[in-house]
C-alpha positions in Angstrom: 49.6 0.4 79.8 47.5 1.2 76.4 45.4 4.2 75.9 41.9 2.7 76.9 38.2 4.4 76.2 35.3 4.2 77.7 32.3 4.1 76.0 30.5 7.3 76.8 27.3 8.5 75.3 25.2 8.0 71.8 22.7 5.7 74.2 19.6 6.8 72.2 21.2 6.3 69.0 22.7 2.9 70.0 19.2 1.5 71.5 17.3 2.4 68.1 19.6 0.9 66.3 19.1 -2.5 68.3 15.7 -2.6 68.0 16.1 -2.8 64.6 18.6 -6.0 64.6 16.8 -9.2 64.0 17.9 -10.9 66.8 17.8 -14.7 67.0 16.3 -17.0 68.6 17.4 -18.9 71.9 18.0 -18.8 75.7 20.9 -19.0 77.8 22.5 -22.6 78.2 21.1 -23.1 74.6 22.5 -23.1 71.0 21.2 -20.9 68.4 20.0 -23.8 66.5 17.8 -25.6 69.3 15.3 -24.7 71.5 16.4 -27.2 74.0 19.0 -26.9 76.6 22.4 -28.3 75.7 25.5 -28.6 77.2 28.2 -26.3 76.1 32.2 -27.6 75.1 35.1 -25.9 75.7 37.3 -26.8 72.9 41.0 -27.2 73.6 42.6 -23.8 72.6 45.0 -25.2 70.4 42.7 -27.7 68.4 42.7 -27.2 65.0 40.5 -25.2 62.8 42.0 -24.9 59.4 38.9 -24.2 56.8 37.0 -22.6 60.1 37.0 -18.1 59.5 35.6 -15.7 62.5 34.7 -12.6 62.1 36.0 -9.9 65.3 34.1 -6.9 65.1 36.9 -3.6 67.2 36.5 0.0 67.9 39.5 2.1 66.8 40.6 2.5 70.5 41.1 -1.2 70.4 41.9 -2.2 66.9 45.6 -3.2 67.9 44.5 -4.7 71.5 44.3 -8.5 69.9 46.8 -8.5 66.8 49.6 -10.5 68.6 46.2 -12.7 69.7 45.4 -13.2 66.6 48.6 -13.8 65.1 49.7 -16.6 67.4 46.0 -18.4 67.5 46.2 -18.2 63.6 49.6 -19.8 63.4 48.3 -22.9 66.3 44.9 -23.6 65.5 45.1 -23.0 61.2 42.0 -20.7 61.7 41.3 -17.0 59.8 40.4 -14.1 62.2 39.1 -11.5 59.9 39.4 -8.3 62.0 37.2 -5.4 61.1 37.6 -2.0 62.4 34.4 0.0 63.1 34.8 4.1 62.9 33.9 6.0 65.7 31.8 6.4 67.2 31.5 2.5 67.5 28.9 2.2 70.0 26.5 3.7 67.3 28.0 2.5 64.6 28.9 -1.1 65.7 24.4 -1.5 66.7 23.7 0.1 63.3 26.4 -2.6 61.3 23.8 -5.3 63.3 20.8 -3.7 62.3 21.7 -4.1 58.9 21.7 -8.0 59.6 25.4 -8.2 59.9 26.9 -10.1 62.5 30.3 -10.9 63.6 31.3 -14.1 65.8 33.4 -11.6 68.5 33.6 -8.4 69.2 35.1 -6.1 71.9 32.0 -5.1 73.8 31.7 -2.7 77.4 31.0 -5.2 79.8 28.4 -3.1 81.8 24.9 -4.3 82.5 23.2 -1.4 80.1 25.7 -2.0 77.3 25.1 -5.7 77.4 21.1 -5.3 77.9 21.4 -3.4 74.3 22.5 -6.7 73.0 19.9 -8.6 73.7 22.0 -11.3 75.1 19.8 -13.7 76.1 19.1 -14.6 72.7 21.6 -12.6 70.8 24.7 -13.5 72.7 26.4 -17.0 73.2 26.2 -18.1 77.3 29.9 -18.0 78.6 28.7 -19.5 82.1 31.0 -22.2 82.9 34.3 -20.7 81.1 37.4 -22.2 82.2 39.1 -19.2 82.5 36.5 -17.9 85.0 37.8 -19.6 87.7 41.0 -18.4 87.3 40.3 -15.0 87.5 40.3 -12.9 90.4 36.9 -12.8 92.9 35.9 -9.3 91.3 36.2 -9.6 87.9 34.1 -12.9 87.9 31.3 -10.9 89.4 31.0 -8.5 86.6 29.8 -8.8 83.1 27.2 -10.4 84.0 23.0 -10.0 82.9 20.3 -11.9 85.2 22.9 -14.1 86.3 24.4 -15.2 83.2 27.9 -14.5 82.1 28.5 -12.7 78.9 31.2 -11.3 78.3 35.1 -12.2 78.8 37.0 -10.2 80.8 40.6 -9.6 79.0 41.8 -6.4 80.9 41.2 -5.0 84.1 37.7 -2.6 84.6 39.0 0.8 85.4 37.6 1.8 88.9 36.9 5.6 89.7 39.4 7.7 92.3 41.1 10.7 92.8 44.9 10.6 91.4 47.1 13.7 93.2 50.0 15.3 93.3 52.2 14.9 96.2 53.9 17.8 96.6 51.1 20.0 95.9 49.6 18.1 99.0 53.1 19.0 101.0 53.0 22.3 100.3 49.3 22.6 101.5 50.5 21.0 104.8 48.1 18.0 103.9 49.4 14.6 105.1 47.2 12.1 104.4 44.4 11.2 101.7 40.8 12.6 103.0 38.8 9.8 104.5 35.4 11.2 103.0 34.5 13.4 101.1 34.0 16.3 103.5 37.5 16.0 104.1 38.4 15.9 100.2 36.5 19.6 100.2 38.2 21.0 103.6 41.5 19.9 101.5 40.4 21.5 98.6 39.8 24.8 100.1 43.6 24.6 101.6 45.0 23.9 98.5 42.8 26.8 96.8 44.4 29.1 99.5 47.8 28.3 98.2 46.7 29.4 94.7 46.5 26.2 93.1 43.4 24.5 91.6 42.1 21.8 93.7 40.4 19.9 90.7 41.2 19.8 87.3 37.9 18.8 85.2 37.5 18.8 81.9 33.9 20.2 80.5 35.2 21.0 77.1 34.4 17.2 76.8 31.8 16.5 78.7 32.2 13.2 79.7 34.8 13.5 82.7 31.8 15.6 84.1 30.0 12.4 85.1 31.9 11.2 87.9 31.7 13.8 90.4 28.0 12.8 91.3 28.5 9.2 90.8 31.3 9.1 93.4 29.0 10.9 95.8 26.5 7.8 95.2 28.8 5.1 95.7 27.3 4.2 99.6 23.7 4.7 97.8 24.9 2.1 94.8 25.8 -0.4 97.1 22.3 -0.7 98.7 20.8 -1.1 95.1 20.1 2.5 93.9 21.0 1.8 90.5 18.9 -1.1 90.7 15.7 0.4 92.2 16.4 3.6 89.3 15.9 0.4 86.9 12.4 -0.4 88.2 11.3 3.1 87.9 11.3 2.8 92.0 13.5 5.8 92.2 14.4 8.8 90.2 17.0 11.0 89.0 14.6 14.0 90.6 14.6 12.6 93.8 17.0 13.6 96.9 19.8 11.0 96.8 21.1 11.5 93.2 19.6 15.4 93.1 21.7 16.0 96.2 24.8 14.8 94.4 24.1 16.9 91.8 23.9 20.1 93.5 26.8 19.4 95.8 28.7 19.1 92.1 27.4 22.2 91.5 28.2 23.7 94.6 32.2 22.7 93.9 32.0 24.6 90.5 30.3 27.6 92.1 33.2 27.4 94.5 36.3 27.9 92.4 37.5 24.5 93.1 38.0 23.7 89.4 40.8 25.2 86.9 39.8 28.1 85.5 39.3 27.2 81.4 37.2 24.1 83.2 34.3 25.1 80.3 36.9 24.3 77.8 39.1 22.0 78.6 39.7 18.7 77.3 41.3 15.5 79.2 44.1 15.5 77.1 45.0 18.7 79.0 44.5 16.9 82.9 47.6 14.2 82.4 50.4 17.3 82.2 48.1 19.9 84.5 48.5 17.4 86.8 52.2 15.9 86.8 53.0 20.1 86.6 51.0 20.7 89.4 49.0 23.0 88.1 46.4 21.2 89.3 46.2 19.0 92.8 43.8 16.0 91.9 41.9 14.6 88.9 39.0 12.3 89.5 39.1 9.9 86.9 39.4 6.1 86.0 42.1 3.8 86.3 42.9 4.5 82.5 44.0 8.1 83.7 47.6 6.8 84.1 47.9 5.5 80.1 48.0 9.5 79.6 50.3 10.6 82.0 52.3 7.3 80.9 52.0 9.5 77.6 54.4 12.1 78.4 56.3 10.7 81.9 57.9 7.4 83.0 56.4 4.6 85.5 59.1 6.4 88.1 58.1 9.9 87.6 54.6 9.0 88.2 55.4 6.8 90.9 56.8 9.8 92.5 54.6 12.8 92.0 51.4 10.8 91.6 49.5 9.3 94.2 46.0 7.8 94.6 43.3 7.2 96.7 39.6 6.1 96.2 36.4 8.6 97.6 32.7 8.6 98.2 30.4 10.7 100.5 30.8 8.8 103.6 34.1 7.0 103.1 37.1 5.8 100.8 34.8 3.1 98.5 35.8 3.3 94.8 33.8 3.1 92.0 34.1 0.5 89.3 32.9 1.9 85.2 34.4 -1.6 83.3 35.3 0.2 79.9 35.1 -1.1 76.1 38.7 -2.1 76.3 38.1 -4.9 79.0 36.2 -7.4 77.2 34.1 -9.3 74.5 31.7 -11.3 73.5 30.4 -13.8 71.3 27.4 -13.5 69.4 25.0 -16.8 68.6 25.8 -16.7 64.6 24.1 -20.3 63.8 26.8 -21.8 62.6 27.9 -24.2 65.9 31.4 -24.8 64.1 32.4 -21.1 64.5 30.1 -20.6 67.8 32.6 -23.1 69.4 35.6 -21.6 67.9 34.6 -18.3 69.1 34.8 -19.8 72.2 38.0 -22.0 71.8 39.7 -18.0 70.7 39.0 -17.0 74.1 40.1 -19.5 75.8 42.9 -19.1 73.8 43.7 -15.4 74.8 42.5 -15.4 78.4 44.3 -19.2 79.0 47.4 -20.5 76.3 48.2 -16.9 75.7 47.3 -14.7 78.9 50.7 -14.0 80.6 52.5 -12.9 77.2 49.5 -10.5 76.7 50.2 -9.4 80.0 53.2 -8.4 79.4 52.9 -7.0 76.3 50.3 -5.2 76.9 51.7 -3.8 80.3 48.6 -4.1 82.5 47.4 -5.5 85.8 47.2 -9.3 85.3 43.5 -10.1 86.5 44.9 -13.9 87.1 46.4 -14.2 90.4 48.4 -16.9 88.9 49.9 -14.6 86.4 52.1 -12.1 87.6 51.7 -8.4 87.1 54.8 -7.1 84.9 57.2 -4.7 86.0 56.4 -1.0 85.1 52.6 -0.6 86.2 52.5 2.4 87.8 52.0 2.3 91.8 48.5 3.8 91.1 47.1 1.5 88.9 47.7 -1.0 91.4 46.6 0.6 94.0 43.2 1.5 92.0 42.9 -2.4 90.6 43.3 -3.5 94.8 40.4 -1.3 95.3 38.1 -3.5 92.6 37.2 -5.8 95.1 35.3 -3.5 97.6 34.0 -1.2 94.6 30.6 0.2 94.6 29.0 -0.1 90.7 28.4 2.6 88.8 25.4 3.9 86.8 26.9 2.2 83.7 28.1 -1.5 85.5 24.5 -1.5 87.2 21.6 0.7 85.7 19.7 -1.0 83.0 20.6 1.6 80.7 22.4 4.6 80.0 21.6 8.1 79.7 23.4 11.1 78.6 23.7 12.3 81.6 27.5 13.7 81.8 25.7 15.9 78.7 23.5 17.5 80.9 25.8 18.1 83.5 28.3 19.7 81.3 25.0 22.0 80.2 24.9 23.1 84.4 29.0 23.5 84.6 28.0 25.8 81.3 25.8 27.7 83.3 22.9 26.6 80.9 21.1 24.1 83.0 20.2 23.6 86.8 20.6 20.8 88.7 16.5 20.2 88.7 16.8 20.4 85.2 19.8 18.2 84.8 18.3 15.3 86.7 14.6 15.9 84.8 16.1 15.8 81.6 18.4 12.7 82.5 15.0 10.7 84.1 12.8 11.4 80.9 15.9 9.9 78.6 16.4 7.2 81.0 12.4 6.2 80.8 12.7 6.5 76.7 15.3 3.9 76.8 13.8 1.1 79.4 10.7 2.5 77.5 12.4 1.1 73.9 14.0 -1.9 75.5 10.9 -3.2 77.1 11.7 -2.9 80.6 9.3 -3.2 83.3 7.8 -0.7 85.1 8.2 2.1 82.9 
């Protein structure tokens, strides 16, 4: 597997930055040049399109992700893809590149419903409802990516879902034998492992994001009866019990001693080794975790010290956060001759060319009809499996996205409370639905 990012924070920045961008005009189902509804054409993937250049905005994360892509859709179709690289940190910069009035005909996007609100995609984005490739894919993935209903961005890796990677024998030697069915049990086998010296949980504070996951996993029962959505209508808060509760129950785990000791500092670099050492006896992270450890062990090492299973308050439902590695989309540019071969590249990747991606790339295939290649580790497979009964995160289904793993690195710091944590996060989430136009705040 690749070293994959998520797209963490810079939300204020990034929304400004769209308000700026002259969108244009246009619907869903419609071409940037009409106002009426038109029907939209798949063009074969291997048609040719000599004289025809697009424009494919990346992050530096994924700035190699689609060279083989490219090269082979170049050398079929006679088209130009003219990559361009945008420095970190790309979900500012990438907004502020648009605001400018620049506009590319792809780019590698996070398909989550805040990220893809900042678009504007209902008149900034091309419709991809009615892909051919959509079908092909598996149940889950063709649920996501998705903003009032419409499809917008295409899925070309698999969304990394949130769970709890372990070490085996650390478990043994705790005399734990199976994976905690909720996360009561998770703490009980925290506090066994503690005894034995070890550190339960290996966090990493020093860069704030990882902090994020701890509460979100505790809401993933509450996510799948629409908190997310209800937080988006200003129908529920960030102050009130549900997500305050997870919040303070994170706290109480720091308080606790169930984290590594240099938890303040440390980075996630650091949790890959701590935890293939044993240093440490779980990490709560996404599916991407295993690209690190894959940094500096083999798929059989891993497959034999590292196990995996998926938590939440009540039960063992994961927790999907789809990541800017995992797709892209097309922006309406108003020229229909690259709009449709923006759309004839994808269906190039994600049809002609999907299984040797696949296997270059060394993921899960998210097309049952294309096999998974050998060397995945067990985990990652196990953690893709448990997409299909994933509860969606803050970032897949609030309409935007605070800095909230910010503030809750502030209480692991000792420098906010959990009241102040969720205050703070609920006055930055109103600012944002505030700037975007959203109802009810």
């Amino acid at each position: 597997m690749k070293t994959r990012r998520l797209f963490r924070g810079a939300a204020a920045a990034t929304c400004g930055a769209l308000l700026l961008a002259g969108c244009s005009a246009g619907n869903p189902g419609t071409s940037s040049a009409t106002a009426g509804p038109v029907t939209t054409t798949w063009p074969d993937p291997g048609a040719g399109l000599q004289g025809v250049t697009l424009t494919l905005w990346m992050s530096t994360q994924t700035a190699a992700m689609a060279d083989n892509v490219i090269k082979s859709f170049e050398a079929k179709t006679g088209a130009k893809i003219n990559k361009v690289v945008i420095p970190d940190v790309y979900e500012t910069n990438a907004p502020t590149k648009l605001a400018t009035g620049a506009k590319p005909d792809l780019a590698t996007w996070q398909p989550t419903g805040s990220m893809l609100a900042l678009l504007k995609p209902s008149t900034a984005l091309q419709s991809l409802d009615g892909a051919p490739w959509l079908a092909k894919q598996t149940p889950a993935i063709q649920k996501l990516g998705l903003v009032n209903g419409h499809h917008y961005a295409a899925f070309v890796n698999v969304p990394s879902v949130l769970g709890v990677f372990y070490n085996k024998s650390v478990f043994q030697k705790a005399g734990i034998t199976s994976p905690p069915k909720n996360f009561n049990e998770l703490l009980a086998d925290a506090q066994k492992i503690k005894a034995k010296g070890v550190a339960p949980f290996f966090g990493a504070a020093g860069d704030q994001w990882p902090t994020q996951w701890w509460p979100q996993v505790l809401l993933a029962e509450a996510s799948k009866k629409g908190l997310w959505e209800r937080v988006s209508q200003n129908k529920e808060k960030f102050t009130d019990p549900e997500i305050l509760g997870a919040v303070r129950q994170f706290q109480d785990m720091v308080k606790q001693g169930l984290f590594n000791k240099d938890d303040k500092t440390s980075k996630y670099t650091e949790s890959g080794p701590a935890l293939l050492k044993g240093e440490a006896a779980m990490v709560l992270q996404l599916t991407s975790f295993a690209s690190l450890m894959q940094s500096t062990a083999d798929t059989a090492t891993i497959d034999r010290e590292i196990g995996w299973f998926p938590i939440s308050k009540d039960g063992n439902i994961a927790t999907s956060v789809p990541g800017g590695d995992n797709a892209l989309v097309a922006f309406k540019t108003g020229d229909p001759k690259r709009e449709a071969g923006a759309r004839q590249f994808l269906r190039f990747w994600l049809e002609t060319y999907y299984p040797d991606y696949v296997k270059a790339a060394g993921t899960v295939s998210i097309e049952p009809a294309v096999p998974t290649p050998p060397g995945v580790p067990e985990v990652v497979k196990q953690a893709t499996a448990a997409l299909d009964d994933a509860a969606g995160s803050m970032q897949q289904n609030a309409a935007v996205n605070p800095d909230f793993y910010v503030n809750l690195a502030n209480m692991v710091n000792g420098t906010m409370t959990p009241e102040q944590v969720t205050s703070t996060t609920q006055s930055q989430f109103a600012q944002l639905a505030q700037a975007l136009g959203i109802q009810g705040f």
